[in-house]
N, C-alpha and C positions, 0 to 999 in steps of 0.2 A: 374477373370474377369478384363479385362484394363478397368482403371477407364479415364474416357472422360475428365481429368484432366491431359491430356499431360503426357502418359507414365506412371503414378502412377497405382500401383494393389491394391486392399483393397477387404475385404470378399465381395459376393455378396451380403450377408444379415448379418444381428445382428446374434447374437449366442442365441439360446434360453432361452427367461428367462432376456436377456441382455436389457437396453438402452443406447443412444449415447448421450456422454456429449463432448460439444466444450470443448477444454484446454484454458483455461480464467485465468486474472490476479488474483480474489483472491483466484485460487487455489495453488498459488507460494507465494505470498505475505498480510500480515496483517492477513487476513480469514482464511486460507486455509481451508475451508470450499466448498460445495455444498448444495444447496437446491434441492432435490429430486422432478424432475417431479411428478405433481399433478393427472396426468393417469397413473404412474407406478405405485404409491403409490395405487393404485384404486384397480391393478390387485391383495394385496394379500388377498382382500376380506373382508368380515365383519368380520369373524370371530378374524381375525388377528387385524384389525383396532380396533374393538369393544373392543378388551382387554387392550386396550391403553387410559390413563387417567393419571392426575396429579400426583397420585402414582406410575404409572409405563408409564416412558416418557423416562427413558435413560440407553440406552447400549452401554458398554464395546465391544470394537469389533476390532478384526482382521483382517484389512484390507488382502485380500488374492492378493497379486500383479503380474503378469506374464511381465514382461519386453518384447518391441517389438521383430520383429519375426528377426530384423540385430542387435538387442543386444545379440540374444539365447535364448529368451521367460525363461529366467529363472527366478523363482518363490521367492518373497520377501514377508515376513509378517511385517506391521506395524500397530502398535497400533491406536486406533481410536476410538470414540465416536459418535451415532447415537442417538438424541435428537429428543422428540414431543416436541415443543415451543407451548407457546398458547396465541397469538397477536388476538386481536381486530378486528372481519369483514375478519376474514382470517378463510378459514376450515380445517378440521382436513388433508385432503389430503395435501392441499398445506405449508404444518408446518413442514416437515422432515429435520433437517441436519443432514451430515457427514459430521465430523473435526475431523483434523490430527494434528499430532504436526510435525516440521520442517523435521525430517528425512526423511518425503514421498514427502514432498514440494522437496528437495534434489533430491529426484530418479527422481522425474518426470521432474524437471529441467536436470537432466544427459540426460535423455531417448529422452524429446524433446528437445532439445536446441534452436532451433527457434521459439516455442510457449512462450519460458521461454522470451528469448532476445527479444520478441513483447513484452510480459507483462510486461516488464521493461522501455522498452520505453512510454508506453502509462504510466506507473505508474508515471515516472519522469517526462513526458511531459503532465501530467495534466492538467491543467490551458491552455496550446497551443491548444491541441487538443480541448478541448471543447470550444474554439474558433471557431474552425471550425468545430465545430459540428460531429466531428467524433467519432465512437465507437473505440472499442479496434480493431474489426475484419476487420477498413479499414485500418490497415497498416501491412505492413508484409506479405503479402500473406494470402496463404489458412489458412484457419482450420484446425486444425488438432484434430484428435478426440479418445477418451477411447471407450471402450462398459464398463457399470458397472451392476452388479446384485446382488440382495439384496432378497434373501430368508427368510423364517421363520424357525427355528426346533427346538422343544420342546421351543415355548415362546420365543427363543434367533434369533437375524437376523445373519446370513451368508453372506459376502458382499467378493465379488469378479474384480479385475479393469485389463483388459486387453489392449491393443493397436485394433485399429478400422480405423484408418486411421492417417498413418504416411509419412514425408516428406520426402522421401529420401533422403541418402546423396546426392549423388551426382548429384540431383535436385534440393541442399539448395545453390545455385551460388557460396557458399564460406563456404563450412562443415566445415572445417579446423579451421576457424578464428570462427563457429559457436560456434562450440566444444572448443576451447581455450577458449573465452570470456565469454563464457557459467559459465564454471569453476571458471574463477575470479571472476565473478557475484554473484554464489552462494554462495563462499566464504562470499563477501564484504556485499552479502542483505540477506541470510538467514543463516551464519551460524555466522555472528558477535554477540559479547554481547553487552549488554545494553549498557554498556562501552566506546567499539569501536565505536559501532552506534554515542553516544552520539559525539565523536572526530570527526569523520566524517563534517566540516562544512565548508561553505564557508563565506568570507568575501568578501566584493566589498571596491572599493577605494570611496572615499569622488566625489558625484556626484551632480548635479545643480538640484536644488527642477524641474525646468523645462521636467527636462527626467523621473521622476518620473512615469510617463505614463505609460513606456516600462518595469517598475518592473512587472512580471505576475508571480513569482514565491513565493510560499503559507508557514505558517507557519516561521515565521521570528522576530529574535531582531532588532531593528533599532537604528540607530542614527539621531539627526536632531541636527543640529548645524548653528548659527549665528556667523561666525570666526573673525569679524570688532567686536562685540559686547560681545566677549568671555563668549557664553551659549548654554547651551546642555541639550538635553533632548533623556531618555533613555524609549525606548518602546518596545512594543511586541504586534503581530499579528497572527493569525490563517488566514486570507487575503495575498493574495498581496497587496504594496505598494499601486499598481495604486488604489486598490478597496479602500484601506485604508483611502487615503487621494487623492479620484479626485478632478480634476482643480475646483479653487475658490470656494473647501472650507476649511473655516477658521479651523485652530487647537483650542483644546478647553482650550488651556491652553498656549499655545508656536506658536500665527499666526508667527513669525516674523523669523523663520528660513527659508535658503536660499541655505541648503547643506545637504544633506545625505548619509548616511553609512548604508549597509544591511550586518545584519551577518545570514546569509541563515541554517535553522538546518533539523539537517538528516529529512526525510519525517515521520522517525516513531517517531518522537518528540510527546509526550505527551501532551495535553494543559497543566495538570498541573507543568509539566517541565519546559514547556515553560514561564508557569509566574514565578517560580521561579526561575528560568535566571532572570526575568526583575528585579525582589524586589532584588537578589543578587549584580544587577549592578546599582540600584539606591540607594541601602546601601550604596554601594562602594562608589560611588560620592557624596554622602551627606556626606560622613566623610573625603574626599578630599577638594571639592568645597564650594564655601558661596551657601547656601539655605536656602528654608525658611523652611524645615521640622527636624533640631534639632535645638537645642539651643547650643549647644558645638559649638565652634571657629575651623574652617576649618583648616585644613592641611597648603592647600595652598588658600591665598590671592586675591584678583581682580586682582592683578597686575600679579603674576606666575598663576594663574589658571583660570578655568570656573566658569561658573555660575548658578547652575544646578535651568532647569525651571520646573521640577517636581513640582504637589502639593500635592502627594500624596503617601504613602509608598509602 
């Protein structure tokens, strides 16, 4: 059947048994997870639902995969995990995940490359987009869609993910550069280690407390520096800048700085990483700089150094 979507073909109906899941960002990044429609989960009955309680909430499961119908539909198993959760004023239907570990984040990023490359831009451009109020699905185009099915046999589920509606190449304006960047992408976001991730950083150049505004980017060390008054104060934020410290108000420790430094860390930054960056760089400069949080004689002087305005370790 031509799909009224300019030239694209896709089945006329689901396959039996199937439902249609959009390809969305946390099934590429952080999650890689799915919440199970609360009407799927409906059709496998009482009986099936009814045997399901806090003792028996999680299975082992092999994802059965069929690659699209311009890949060869050829067929991949990945490991996977099917969870009843049990959250507060939510019902048993609506409490199902499937999560995957990175190798199927991996194919489905190969397979769709344009759902992948939207997921990434909405994930990096956070903070922007929800500025303007947008979901993941206003940028980038279409949807593009699985069918997944999830049977019962002997107490065990059968979970199966097909292609359902795919972008063709050469309807993607630029397959070529899809499919390269794609590649590098999944390299750089899902298959780095903790390691790489961690190197992954950016720093900005020494900026006027003024522009502070235009910081919207999340999870960050900073710097605030008074350069006439030689002092420095070293922090950390799960915020943007702008949110951090908007116009006239006061710092609670350090009003009187006039400059800052952003050193930006990968998105999958930890909070507790992240405060440990901060204690690691405010150790450093207490045993460089005059402060008031050791009593040990500074490295360097008022005269060669700063003057760390930390009050606290």
């Amino acid at each position: 059947m031509l799909d009224k979507r300019t030239s694209r073909v896709q089945p006329i109906r689901l396959s039996p048994d199937f439902f249609p899941l959009d390809i969305h960002k946390s099934m590429f990044i952080n999650d890689r997870m799915i919440t199970l429609p609360s009407y799927y989960v409906k059709t496998w009955g009482e009986k099936v639902l009814n045997s399901h309680d806090k003792s028996n909430c999680k299975w082992e499961v092999n994802i059965k995969y069929e690659s699209p119908k311009e890949m060869g539909k050829k067929i991949h198993y990945f490991k996977s995990k099917l969870t009843l959760f049990f959250a507060k004023n939510r019902n048993q239907e609506s409490s199902y995940r499937l999560k995957w570990d990175t190798d199927f984040s991996e194919q489905l990023a190969k397979d769709y490359p344009k759902s992948f490359v939207r997921a990434l831009e909405f994930h990096i451009g956070d903070e922007h987009y929800k500025e303007l109020r947008y979901t993941e699905f206003d940028i980038g185009g279409f949807k593009e869609q699985l069918q997944v099915k999830i049977i019962w046999e002997d107490a065990q589920p059968i979970v199966s993910i097909k292609e359902f509606f795919r972008v063709k190449d050469e309807e993607q304006g630029f397959p070529k550069v899809f499919k390269e960047l794609s590649s590098y992408l999944i390299a750089d976001y899902l298959l780095s280690s903790e390691d790489e991730l961690l190197r992954r950083i950016q720093v900005t150049e020494w900026k006027k407390r003024e522009e502070i505004e235009k910081e919207l980017n999340e999870n960050n060390i900073y710097l605030l520096l008074n350069r006439e008054n030689k002092e420095v104060y070293f922090g950390e934020t799960k915020q943007s800048l702008s949110k951090r410290y908007p116009p006239k108000q006061k710092h609670h420790s350090f009003d009187n700085w006039n400059e800052y430094a952003v050193i930006q860390l990968p998105p999958e930054t930890s909070d507790h990483t992240r405060l440990l960056i901060e204690r690691v760089l405010i150790a450093t400069g207490a045993k460089l700089f005059q402060n008031s949080l050791y009593s040990e004689e500074p490295v360097l002087d008022s005269n060669n150094g700063l003057k760390l305005q930390n009050r606290r370790k």
